[in-house]
N, C-alpha and C positions, 0 to 999 in steps of 0.2 A: 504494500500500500504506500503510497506516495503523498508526499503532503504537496499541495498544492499553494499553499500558501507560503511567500520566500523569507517573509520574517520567523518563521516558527509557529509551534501552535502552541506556545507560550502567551502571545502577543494581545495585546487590548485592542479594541476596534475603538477606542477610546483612549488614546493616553494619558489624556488627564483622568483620567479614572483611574492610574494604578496607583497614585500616592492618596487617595479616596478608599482604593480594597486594602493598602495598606492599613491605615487606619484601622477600620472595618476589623480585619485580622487579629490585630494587637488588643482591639475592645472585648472580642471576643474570646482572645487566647487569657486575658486577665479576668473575664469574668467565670472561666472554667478551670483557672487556678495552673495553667500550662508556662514555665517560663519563657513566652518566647520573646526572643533578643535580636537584635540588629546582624542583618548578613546571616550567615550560614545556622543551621539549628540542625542538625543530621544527630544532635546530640540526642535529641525527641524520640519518645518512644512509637512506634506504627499507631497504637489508640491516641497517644497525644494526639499527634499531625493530625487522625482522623476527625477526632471530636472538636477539632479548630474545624475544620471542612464542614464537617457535617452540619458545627451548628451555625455555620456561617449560610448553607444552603438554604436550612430552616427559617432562619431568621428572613432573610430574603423571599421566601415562599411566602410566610406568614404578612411579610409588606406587599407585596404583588396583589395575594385575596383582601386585603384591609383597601386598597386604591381600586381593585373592582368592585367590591361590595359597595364603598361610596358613593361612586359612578364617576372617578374623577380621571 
């Protein structure tokens, strides 16, 4: 499988949005007690890294339905 995209699929469709999910990440790594820290974190355990993800999905799902349900 080939990525077709030349930046990576890494990459924001929005740059200015990555110092925004950064944020986002660090609010939610501190509210589930994770230490994570500037640059590399390989230190984290497989659940850590998860549960930053996971709840970071969640949280975002739950804004998604709260902005349709108002009709905004």
């Amino acid at each position: 499988m080939t990525n077709q995209n030349s930046t990576g699929s890494n990459s924001m469709a929005v740059p200015e949005a990555k110092a925004a999910m950064n944020r986002f990440k660090e609010e939610v790594a501190s509210e589930l007690g994770v230490p994570l820290k500037d640059g590399y974190n390989g230190d984290l355990t497989s659940r850590q890294a998860g549960s930053i993800g996971g709840e970071m999905v969640k949280k975002m799902i739950m804004k998604q339905e709260q902005q349709m349900s108002s009709g905004q």
